[in-house]
SEKE-424192 format. One record per residue: residue in three letters; y, z, x of N, C-alpha, C in turn. Coordinates in steps of 0.05 Angstrom, whole numbers, padded with zeros to 5 digits, always signed. Each point is the difference from the previous one (the first is absolute). Layout:
<recs>
ALAYZXYZXYZX/...
</recs>
This chain:
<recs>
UNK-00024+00000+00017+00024+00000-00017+00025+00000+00017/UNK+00025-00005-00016+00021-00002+00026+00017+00024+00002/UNK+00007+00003+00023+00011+00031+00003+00017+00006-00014/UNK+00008+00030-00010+00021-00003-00012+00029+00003+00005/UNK+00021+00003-00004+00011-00002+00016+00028+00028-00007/UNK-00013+00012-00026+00019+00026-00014-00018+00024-00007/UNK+00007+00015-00005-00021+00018-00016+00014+00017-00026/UNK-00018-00014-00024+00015+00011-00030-00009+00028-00004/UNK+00016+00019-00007-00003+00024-00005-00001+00004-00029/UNK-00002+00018-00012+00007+00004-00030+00009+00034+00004/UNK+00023-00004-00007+00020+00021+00003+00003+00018-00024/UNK+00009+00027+00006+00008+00011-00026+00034+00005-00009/UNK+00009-00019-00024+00008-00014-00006+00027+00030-00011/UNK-00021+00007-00015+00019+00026-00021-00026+00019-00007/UNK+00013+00034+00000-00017+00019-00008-00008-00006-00033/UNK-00023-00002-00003-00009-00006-00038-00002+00027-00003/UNK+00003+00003-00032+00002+00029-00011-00032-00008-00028/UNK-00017+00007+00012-00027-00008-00005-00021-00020+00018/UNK-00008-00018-00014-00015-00018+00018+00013-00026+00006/UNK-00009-00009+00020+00029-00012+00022-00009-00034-00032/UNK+00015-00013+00012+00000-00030-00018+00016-00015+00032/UNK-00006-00023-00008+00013-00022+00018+00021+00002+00007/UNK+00019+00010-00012+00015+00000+00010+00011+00020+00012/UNK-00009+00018+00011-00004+00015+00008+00000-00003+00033/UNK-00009-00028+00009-00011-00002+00031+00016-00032-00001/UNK-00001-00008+00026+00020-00017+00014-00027-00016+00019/UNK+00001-00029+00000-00018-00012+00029+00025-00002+00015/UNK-00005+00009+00025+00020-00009+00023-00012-00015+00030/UNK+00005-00011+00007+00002-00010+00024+00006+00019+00022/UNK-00018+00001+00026+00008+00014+00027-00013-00010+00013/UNK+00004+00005+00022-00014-00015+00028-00024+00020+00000/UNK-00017-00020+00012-00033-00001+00009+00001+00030+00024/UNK-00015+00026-00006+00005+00026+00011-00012-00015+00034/UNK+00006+00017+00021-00013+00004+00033-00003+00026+00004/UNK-00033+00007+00004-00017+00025+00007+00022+00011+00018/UNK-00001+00028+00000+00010+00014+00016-00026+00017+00018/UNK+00000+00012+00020-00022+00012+00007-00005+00020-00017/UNK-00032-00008+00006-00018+00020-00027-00002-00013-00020/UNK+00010-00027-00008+00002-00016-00030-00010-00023+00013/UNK-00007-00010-00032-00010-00017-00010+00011-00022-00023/UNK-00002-00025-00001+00013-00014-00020-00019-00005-00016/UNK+00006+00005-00022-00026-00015-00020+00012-00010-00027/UNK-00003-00033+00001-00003-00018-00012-00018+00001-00027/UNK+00012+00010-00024-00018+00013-00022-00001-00017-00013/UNK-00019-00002-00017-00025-00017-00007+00002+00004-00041/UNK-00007+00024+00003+00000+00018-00037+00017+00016+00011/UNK+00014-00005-00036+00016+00024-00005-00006+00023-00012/UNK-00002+00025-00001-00016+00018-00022+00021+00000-00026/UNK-00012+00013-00025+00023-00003-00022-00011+00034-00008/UNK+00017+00022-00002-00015+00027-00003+00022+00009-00028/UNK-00015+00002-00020+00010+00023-00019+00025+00021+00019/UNK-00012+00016+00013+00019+00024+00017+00022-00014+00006/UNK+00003-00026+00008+00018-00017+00006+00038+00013-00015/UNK-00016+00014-00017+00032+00001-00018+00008+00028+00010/UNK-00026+00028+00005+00014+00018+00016+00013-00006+00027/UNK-00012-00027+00009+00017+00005+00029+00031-00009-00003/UNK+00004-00005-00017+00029-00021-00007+00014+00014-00018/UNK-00010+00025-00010+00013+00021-00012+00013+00023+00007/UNK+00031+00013-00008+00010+00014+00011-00014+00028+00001/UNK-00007-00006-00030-00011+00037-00004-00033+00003+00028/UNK+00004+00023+00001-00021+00011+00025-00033-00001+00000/UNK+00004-00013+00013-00039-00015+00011-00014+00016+00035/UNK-00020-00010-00007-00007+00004+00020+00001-00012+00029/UNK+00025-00022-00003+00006-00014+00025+00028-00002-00013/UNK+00015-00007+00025+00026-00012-00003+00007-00017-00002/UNK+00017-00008-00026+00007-00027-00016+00001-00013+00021/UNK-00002-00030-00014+00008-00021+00015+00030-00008-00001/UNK+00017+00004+00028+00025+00000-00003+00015-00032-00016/UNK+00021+00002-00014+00007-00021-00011+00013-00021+00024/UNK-00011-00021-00004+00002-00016+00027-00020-00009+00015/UNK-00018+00027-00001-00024-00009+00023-00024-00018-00017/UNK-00013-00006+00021-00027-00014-00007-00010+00014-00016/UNK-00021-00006-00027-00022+00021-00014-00025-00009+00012/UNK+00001+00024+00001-00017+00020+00008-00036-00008-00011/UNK-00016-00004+00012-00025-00013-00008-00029-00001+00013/UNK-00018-00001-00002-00025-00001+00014+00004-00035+00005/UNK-00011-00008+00027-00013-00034+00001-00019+00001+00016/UNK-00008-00018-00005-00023-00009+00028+00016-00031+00012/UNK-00004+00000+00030-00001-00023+00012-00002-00009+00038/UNK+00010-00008-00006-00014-00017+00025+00015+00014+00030/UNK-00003+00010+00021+00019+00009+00017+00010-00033+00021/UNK+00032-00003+00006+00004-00018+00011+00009+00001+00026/UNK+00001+00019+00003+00010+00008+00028+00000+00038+00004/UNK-00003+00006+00024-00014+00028+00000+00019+00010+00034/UNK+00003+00027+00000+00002+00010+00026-00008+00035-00008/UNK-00026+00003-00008-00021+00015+00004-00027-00002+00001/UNK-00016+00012+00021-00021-00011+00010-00024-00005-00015/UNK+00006+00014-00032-00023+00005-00012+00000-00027-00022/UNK+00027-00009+00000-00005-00028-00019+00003-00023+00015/UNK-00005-00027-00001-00007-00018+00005+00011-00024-00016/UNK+00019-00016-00003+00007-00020-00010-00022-00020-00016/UNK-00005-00007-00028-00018-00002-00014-00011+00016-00014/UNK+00000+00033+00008-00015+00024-00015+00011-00010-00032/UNK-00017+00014-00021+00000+00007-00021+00012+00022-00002/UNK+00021+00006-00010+00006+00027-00007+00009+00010-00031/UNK+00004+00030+00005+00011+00012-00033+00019+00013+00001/UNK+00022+00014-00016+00013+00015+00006+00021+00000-00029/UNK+00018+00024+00010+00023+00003-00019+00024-00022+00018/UNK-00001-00029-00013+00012-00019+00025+00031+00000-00017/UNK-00003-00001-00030+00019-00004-00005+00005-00025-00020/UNK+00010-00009-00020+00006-00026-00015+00011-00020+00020/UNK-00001-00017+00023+00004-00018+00017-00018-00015+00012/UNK+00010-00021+00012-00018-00019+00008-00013+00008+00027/UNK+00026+00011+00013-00017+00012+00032+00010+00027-00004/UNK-00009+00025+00014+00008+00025+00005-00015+00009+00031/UNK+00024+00013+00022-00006+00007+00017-00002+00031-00007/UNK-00031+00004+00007-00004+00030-00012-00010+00016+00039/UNK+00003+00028-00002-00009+00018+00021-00035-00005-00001/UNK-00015-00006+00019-00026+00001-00002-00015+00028-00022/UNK+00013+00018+00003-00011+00024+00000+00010+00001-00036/UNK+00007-00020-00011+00005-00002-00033-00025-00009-00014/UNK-00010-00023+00014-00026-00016-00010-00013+00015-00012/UNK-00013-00010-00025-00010+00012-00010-00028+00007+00011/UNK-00007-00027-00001-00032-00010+00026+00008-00032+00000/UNK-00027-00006+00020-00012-00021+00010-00016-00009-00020/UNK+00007-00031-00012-00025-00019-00016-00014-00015+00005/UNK-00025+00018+00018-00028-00017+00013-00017-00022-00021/UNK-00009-00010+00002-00016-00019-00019-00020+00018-00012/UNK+00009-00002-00034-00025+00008-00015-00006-00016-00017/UNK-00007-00024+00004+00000-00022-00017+00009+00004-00028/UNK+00023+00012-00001+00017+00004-00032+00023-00017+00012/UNK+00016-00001-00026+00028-00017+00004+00017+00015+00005/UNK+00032-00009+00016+00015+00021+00022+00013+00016-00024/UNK+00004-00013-00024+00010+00020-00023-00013+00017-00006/UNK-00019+00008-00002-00012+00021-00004+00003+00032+00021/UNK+00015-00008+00018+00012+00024+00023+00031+00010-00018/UNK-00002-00010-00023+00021+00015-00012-00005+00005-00030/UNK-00031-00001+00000-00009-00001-00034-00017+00021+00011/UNK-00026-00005-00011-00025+00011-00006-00008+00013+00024/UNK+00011-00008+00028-00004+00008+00023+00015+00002+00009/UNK+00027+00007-00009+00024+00026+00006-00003+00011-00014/UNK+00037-00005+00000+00010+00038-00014-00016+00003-00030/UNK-00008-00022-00020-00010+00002-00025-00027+00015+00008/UNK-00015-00006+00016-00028+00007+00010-00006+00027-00006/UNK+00030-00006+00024-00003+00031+00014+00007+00032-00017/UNK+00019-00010-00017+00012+00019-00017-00023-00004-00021/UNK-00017-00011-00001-00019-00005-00030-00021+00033+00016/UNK-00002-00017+00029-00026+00019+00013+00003+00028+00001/UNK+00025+00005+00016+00008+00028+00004+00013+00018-00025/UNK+00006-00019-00020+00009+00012-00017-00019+00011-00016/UNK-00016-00016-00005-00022+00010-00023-00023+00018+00014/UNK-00005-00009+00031-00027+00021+00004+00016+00017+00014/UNK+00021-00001+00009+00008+00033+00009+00012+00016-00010/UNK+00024-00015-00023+00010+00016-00014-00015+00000-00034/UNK-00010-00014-00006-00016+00001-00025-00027+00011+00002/UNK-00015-00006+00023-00025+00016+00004-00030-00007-00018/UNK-00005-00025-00012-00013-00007-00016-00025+00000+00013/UNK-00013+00015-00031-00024+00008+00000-00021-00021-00017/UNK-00027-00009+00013-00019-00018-00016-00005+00009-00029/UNK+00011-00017-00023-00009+00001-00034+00020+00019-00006/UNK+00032+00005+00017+00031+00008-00019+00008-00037-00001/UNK+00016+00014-00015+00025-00024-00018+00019+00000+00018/UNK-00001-00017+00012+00029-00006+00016+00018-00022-00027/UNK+00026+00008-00002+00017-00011-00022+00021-00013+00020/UNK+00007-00031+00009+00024-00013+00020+00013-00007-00032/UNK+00034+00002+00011+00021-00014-00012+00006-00030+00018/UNK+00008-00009-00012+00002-00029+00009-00019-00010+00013/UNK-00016+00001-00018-00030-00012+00016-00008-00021+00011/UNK+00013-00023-00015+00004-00016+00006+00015-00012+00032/UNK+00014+00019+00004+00019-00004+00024-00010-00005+00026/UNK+00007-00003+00028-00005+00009+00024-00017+00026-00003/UNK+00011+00013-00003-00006+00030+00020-00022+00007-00022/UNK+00007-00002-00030-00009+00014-00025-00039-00016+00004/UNK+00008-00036+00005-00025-00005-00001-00023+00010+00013/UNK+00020+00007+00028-00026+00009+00026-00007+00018-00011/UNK+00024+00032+00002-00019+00017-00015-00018+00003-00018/UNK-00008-00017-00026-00022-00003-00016-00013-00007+00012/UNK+00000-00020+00021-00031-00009+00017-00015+00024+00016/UNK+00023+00008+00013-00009+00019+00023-00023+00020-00020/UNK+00017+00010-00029-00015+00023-00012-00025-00004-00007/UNK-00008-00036-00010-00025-00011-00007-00018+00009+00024/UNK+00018-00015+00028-00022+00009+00028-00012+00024-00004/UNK+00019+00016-00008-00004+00027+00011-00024+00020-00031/UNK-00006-00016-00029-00012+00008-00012+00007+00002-00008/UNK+00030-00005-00019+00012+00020-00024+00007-00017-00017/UNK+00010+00009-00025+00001-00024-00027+00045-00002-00001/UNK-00006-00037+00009+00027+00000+00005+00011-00004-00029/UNK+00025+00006-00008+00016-00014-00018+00030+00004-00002/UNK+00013-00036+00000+00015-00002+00003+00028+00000-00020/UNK+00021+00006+00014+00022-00010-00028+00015-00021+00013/UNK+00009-00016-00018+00018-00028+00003+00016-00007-00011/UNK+00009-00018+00005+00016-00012-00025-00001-00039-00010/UNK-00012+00017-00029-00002-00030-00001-00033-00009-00004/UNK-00007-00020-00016-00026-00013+00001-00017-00010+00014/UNK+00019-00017+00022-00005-00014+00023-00004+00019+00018/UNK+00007+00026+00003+00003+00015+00025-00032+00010-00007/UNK+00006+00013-00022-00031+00010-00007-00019-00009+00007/UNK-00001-00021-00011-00020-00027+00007-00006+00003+00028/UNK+00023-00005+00011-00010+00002+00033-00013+00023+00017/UNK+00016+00028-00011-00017+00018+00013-00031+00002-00007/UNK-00005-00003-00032-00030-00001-00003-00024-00012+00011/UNK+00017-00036+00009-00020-00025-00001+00005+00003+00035/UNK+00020+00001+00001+00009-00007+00037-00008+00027+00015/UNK+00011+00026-00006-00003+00022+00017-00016+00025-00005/UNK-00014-00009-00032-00023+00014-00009+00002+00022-00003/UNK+00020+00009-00008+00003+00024-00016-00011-00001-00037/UNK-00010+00028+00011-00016+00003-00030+00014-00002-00027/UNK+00025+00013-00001+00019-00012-00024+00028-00009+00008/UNK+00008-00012-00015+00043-00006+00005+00010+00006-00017/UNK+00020+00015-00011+00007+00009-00016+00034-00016+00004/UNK+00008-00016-00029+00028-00009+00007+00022+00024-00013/UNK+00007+00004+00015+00027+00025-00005+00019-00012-00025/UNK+00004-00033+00006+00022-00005-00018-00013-00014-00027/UNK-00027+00005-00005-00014-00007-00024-00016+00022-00019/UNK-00018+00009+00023-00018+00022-00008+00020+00022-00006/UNK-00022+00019-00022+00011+00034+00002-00017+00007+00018/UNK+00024+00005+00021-00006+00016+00023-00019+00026+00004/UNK+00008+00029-00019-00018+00013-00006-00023-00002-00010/UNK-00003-00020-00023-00033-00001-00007-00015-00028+00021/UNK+00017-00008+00012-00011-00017+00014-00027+00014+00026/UNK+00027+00027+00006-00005+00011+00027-00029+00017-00004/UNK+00007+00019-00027-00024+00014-00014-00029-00026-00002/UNK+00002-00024+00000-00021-00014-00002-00015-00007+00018/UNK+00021-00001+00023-00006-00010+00028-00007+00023+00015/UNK+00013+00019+00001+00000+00020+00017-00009+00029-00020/UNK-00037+00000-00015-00005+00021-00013-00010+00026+00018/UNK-00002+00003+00025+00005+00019+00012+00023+00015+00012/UNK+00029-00014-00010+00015+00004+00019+00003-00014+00026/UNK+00038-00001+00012+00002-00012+00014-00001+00020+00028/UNK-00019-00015+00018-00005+00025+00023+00025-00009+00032/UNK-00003-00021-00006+00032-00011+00021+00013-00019-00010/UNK+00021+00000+00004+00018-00009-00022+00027-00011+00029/UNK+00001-00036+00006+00008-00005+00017+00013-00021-00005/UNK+00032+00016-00005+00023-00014-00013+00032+00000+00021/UNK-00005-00032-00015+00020-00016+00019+00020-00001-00025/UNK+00002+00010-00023+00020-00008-00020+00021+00021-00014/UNK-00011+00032+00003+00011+00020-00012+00011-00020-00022/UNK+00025+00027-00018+00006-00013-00024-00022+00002-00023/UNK+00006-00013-00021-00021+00012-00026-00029-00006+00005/UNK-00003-00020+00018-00031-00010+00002-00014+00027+00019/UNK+00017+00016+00018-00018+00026+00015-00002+00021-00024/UNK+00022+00004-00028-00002+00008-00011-00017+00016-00014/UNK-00011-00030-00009-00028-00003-00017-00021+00003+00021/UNK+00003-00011+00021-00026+00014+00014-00010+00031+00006/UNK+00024+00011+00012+00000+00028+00004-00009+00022-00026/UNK+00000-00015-00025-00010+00022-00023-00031-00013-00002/UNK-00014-00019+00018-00033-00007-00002-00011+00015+00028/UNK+00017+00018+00017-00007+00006+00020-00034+00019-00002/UNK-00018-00005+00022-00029+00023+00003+00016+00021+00014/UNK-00014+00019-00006-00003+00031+00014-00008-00008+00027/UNK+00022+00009+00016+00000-00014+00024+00018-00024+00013/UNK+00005-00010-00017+00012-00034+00007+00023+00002+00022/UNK-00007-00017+00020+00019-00009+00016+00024-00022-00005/UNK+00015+00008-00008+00029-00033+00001+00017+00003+00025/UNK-00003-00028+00010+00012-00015+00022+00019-00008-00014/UNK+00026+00000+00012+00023-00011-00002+00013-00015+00014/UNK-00005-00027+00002+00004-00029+00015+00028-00005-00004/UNK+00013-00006-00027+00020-00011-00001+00004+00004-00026/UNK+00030-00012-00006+00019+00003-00030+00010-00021-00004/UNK-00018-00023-00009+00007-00021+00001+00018-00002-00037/UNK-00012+00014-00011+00016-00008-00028+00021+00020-00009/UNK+00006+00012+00029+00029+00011-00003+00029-00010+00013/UNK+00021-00010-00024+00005-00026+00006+00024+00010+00031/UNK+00010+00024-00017+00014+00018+00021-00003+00031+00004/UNK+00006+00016+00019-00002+00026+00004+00038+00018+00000/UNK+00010-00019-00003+00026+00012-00002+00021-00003-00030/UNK-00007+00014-00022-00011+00030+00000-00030+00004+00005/UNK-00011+00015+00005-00032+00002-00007-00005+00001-00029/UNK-00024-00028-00007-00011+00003-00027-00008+00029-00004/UNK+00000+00014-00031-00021+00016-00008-00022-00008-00017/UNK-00015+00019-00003-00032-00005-00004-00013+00022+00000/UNK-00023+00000-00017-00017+00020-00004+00000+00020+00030/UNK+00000+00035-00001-00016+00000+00021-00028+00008+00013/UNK-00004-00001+00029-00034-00005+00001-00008+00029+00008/UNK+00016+00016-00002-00007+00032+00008-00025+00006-00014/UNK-00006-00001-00034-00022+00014-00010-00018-00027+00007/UNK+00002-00026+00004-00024-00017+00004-00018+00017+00017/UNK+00013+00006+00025-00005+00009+00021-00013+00029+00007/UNK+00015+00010-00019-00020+00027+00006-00022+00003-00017/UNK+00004-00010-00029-00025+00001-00013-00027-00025+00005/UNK+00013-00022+00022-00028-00008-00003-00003+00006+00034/UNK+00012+00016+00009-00005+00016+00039+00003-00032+00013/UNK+00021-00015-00005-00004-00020+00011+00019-00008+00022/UNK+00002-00016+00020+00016-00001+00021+00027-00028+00002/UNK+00017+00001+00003+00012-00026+00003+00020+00002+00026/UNK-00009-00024+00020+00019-00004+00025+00011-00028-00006/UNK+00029+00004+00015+00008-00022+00011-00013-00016+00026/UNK+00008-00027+00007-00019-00011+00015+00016-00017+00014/UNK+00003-00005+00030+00019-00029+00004-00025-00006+00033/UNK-00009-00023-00003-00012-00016+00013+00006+00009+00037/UNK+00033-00005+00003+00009+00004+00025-00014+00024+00014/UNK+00001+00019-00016-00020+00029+00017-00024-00002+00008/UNK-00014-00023-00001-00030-00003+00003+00006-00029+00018/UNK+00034+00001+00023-00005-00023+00016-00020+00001+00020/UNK-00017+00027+00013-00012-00001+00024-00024-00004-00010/UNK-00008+00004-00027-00035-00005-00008+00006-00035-00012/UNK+00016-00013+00000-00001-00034-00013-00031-00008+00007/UNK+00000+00002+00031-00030-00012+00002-00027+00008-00013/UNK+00006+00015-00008-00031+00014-00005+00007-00011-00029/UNK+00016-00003-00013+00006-00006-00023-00009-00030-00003/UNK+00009-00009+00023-00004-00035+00001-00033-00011+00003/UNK-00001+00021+00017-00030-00002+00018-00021+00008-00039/UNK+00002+00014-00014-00009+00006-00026-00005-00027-00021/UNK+00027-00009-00006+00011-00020-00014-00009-00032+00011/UNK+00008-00003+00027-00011-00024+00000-00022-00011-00005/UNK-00037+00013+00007-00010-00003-00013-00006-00008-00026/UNK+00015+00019-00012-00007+00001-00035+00013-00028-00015/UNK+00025-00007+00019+00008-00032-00009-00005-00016+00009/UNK-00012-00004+00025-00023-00019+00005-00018-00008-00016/UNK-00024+00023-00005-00021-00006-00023+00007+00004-00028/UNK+00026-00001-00008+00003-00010-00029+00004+00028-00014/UNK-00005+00030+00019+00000+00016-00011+00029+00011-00020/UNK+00022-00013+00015+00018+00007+00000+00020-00032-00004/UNK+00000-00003-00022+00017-00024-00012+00031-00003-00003/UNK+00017-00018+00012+00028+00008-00011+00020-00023-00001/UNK+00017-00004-00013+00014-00022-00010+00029+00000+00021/UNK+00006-00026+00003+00029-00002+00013+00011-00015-00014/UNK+00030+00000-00016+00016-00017-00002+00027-00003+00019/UNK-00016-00032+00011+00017+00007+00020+00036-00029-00011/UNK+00022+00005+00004+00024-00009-00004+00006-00019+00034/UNK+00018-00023-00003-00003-00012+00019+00039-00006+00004/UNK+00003+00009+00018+00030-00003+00020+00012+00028-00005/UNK+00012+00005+00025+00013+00027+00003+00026+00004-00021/UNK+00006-00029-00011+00024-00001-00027-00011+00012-00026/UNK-00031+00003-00002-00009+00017-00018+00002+00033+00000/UNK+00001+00005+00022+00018+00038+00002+00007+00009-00007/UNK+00020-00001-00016+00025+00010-00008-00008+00014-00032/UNK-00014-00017-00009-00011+00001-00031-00032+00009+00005/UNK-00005+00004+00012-00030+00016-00002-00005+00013+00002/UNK+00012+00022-00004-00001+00033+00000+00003-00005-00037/UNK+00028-00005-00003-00004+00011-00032-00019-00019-00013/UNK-00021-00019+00008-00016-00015-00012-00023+00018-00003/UNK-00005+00019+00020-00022+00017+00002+00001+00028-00021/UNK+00030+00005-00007-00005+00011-00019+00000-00005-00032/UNK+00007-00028+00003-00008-00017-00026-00028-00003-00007/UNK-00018+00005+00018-00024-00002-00004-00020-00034+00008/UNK+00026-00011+00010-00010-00024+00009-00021-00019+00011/UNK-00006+00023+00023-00019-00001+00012-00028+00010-00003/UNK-00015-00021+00016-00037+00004-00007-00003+00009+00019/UNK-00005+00014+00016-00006+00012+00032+00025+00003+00016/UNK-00011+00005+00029+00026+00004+00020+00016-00018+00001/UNK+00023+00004-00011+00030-00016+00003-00001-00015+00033/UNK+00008-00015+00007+00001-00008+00029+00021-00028+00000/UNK+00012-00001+00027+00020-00017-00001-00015-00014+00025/UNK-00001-00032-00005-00004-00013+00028+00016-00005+00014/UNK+00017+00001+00021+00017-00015+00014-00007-00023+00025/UNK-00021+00000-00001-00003-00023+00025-00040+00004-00004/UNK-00005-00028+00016-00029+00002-00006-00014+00017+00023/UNK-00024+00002-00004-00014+00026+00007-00009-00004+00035/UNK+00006-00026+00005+00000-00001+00036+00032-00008+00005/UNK+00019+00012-00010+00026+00002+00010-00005+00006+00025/UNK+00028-00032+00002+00011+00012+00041+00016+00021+00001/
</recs>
């Protein structure tokens, strides 16, 4: 391909007061970065598209610091390294990382996420099923959910990235998955595609008699990416005992004021049950063992997962709030250049 000769960023444009929209971010033009010692250039390949996407671009307080108005957003990619002055990468490597929404990013070696050795999967999948989605499906559910062979594991957005793995992982692991979704088509998919034992659609079904049908023992982990009315209704099907993971708040549109809502004090004590928060980043020094688990299981089919992937980095801007339209069939992903980029 022919070199390039700029590098497009996608900037942040204006602070949104909810979830960001297009206009929101800016493409700009800058010159092509040069490694400094210890760095690396890498020529990115996929873009990631993340739900959280809207805490990092939000004023109210997260667990990282906004993305300043002006700068690059902020993003997982994978791609190609083009030039290097640390000894441990090599011009051509595969790489991953928090690179950023741009075409090239000169990052510190010591940022990388890892190295992408050949596992005869496709290089998108170092930001799906075999990243951060993977990985937050893995560590989330067996370390902080704890699932036991013949409990009910209950995923929100089951359909999703993260929501689908976890229903697979729980099948691996012996337990009767079922999902919530939204929508016919989604259902459809977790049942026929990721084999979860029921789908329950949030925006069709009654949710409570749905849950009582699906879940007649009670829900024993309960691994929600949606709070809002849909954890609602789950938390009054909770077992004696039940673990809830708390992934994310995807159908809270803002936190400034904080919604109210039922609260989960008596769920909790009367069914002795436990609920943590969860964020992926704290489990950066175990990724491999997480990877080393997972790859397997999507190799042999164990572990199934969908990409929709979007094509030019001019698609950015608008794919965050697409993701919470419900747009998407699997991991959001942006292409910017083909997958043996110079």
């Amino acid at each position: 391909m022919m070199n390039a000769t700029s590098n497009r960023q996608v900037r942040l444009k204006a602070r949104p007061s909810g979830i960001p929209q297009e206009e929101h971010f800016e493409l700009v033009d800058a010159p092509i970065p040069q490694p400094a010692e210890g760095e690396l250039v890498v020529r990115n390949i996929y873009l990631a598209v993340e739900p959280a996407m809207r805490g990092w671009v939000s004023s109210v307080a997260n667990y990282a610091e906004p993305v300043p108005v002006g700068g690059v957003m902020r993003g997982f990619a994978v791609g190609r390294v083009t030039a290097s002055r640390h000894p441990d990468f090599r011009v051509g490597d595969y790489v991953t990382g928090m690179f950023g929404w741009q075409d090239y990013a000169a990052v510190d070696a010591r940022t990388v996420q890892r190295k992408i050795t050949d596992t005869g999967l496709p290089l998108s999948t170092a930001l799906g099923v075999l990243g951060i989605n993977g990985l937050t499906a893995y560590f989330g559910l067996l370390e902080i959910g704890e699932p036991k062979a013949g409990e009910t594991v209950v995923v929100s957005t089951g359909a999703g990235a993260v929501g689908s793995c976890v229903g697979q992982i729980a099948k691996i692991k012996g337990c009767r998955s079922v999902a919530i979704a939204g929508g016919p088509v989604k259902t459809e998919l977790c049942r026929r595609e990721f084999g979860f034992d029921a789908a329950i659609d949030y925006r069709a079904d009654d949710l409570d008699a749905r849950l009582t049908e699906a879940c007649p023992g009670g829900v024993d982990v309960y691994f929600d990416n949606t709070a809002g009315e849909i954890s609602d209704a789950v938390l009054r099907h909770l077992a004696v005992g039940a673990r809830v993971v708390i992934c994310g708040t995807a159908s809270v549109a803002s936190w400034s004021p904080p919604p109210l809502g039922p609260r989960v004090e008596r769920h909790l004590i009367v069914k002795r049950a436990r609920m943590q928060g969860f964020l992926i980043f704290d489990y950066a020094a175990r990724y491999p063992e997480g990877l080393s688990a997972l790859t397997p299981w999507v190799r042999s089919g164990a572990i199934r997962y969908r990409e929709e992937i979007l094509e030019g980095i001019e698609r950015a801007p608008g794919s965050i709030a697409g993701l919470y339209r419900g747009e998407n069939l699997g991991r959001r992903l942006i292409r910017i250049a083909p997958d043996d980029a110079q």
